[in-house]
Each structure stands twice: as structure tokens, then as C-alpha cells.
C-alpha positions in Angstrom: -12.7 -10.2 4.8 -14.8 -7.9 3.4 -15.7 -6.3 0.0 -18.6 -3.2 -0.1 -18.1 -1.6 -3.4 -16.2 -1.7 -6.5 -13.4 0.8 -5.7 -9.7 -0.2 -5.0 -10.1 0.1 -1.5 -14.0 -0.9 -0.7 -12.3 -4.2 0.3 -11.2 -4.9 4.2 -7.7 -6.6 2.3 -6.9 -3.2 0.2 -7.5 -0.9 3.6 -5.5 -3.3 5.6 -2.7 -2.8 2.9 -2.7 1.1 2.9 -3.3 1.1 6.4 0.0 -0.9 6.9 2.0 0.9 4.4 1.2 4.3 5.6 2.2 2.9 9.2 5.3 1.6 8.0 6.3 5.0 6.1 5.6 6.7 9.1 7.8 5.0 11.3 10.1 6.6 9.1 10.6 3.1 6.3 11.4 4.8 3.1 8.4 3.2 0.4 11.0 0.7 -0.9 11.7 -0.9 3.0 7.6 -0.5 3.5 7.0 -2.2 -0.1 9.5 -5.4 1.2 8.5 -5.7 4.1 4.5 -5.8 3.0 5.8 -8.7 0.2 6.9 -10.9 3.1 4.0 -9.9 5.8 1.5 -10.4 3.0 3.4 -13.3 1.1 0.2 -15.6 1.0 -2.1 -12.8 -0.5 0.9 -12.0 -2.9 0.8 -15.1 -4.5 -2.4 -16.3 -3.2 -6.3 -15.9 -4.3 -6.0 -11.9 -3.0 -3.1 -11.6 -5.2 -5.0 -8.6 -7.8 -5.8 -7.0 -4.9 -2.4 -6.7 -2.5 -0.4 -5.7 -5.7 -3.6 -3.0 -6.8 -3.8 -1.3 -3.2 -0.4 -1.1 -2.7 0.1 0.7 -6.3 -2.3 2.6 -5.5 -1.2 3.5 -2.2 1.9 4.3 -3.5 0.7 6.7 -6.0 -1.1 8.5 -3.2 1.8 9.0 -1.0 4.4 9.8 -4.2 3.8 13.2 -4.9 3.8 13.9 -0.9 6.8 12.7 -0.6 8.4 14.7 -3.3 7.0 17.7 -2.0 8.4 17.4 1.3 11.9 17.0 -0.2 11.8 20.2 -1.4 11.0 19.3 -4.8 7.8 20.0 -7.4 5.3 18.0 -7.5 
């Protein structure tokens, strides 16, 4: 475990997180089966000492990916 900077993800737990969301999103998990299935991989950071930083890289993560997503369904972003 890591930390470099001061940034969401300059922190080895944060890129982990993103890393495994956007994985799991494209294997083709919508964000809500990607965001359940991150709460029970990473269950002991969730409620453990890494807790601020699972729930701040995975909003963040999601906020990335949002307007994407839109897009691609045809809608505005």
C-alpha cells in the first residue's frame, strides 16, 4: 500500500478500486452489479481503516465513467 500525493487516486488502494471497477464494467456489469460486487470484494476496507478512501475512489470513479455511459446510450451528456 502506497500513497504519493494528495489526489483521490495517488494512493495504490484508490487505483486498485478504479482499476477493478472499470474491469468489472467492462465485462459488461452494469455500475450498480460492479458497485456490489466491489462492497463485498473490498468489505474490510469498506468498513475498515481505508474506509474514506474505497467509498472516495469509487465515487469518483463513478463520476468519471457517468457521462460515458450516457453518451453511449444515445443520450446527452
Amino acid at each position: 500500500m502506497g500513497v504519493w500525493g494528495t489526489a483521490v487516486f495517488s494512493d495504490d488502494t484508490a487505483c486498485d478500486i478504479r482499476g477493478d471497477y472499470q474491469d468489472l464494467t467492462g465485462e459488461g456489469h452494469s455500475g450498480s452489479e460492479a458497485t456490489d460486487i466491489l462492497l463485498r470484494q473490498w468489505s474490510d476496507e469498506t468498513y475498515g481503516g481505508e474506509r474514506s478512501v474505497f467509498w472516495l475512489a469509487l465515487a469518483a470513479t463513478q463520476w468519471e465513467v457517468w457521462p460515458t455511459r450516457r453518451t453511449r446510450k444515445g443520450e446527452s451528456a
